[in-house]
N, C-alpha and C positions, 0 to 999 in steps of 0.2 A: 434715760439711761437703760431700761428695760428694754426700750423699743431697740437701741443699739444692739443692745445683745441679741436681742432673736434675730435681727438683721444681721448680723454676723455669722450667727448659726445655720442661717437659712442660706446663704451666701455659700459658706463653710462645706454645705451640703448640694449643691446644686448639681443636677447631673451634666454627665459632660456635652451630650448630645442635647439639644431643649428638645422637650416634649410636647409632641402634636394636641392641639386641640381637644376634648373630649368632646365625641359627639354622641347621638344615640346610632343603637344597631338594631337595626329592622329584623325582627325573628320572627312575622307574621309569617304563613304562608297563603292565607286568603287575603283577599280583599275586602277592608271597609268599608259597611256602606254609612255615608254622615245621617245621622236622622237624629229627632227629638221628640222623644217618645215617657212618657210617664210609664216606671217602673215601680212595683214591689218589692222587696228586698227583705227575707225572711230571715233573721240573723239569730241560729241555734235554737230554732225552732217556737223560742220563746217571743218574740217583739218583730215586729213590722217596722221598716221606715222608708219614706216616699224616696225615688230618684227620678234623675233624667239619662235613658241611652242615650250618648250624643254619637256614639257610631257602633256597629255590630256586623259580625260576621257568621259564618258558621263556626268558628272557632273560641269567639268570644266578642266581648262587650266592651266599651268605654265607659265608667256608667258616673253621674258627677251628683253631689247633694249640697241641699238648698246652708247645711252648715258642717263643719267638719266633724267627721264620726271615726274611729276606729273599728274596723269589721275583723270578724275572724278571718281564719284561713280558708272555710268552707262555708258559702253560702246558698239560696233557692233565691232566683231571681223571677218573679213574672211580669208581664208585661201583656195586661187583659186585652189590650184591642187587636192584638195578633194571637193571643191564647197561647203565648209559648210563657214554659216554665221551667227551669231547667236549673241544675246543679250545677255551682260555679267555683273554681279556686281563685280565689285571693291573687294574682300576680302581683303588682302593687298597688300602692298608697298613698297617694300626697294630696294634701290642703283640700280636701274635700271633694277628691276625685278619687279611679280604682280602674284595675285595668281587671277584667276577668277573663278566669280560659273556661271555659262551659268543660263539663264530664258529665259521665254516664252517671246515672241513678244508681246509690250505693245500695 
């Protein structure tokens, strides 16, 4: 009976045009490079936890962990066998993945 109802409601409210697919929107403007790289990841200056770059650009990171973490909005990524270390924001976040945009040193 419940399930009718929402079915009704959803019905009730349908737009009149159907609605395209949702897909994602490319806002890179560099290009990624795919790689698999063992990372550090300094989260608020207090605690380390390991990652993998699985792609990078000059703009940012894809960076994935071994179990799902919640990170701040700002973190210090390094990645020893290229020596780069760099200030990162948070873009997003899901199932034990992160998309980072690199900045300047605050």
């Amino acid at each position: 009976m419940l399930k009718r109802a929402l079915l009704k409601l959803v019905r009730r409210n349908e737009p009149a045009v159907p609605l395209a697919p949702l897909t994602p929107v490319e806002r890179r403007t560099e290009t990624r490079e795919a790689v698999f790289r063992e990372a550090v990841i300094t989260v608020e200056g207090l605690y380390t936890v390991r990652a993998i770059i699985k792609d990078i650009s000059e703009g940012g990171a894809r960076i994935e962990f071994a179990t799902r973490i919640d990170l701040p909005g700002r973190i210090v990524i390094a990645e020893p066998l290229s020596g780069m270390k760099r200030w990162a924001r948070v873009a997003w976040q899901h199932d034990g993945a992160a998309g980072l945009e690199f900045q300047e040193e605050a």
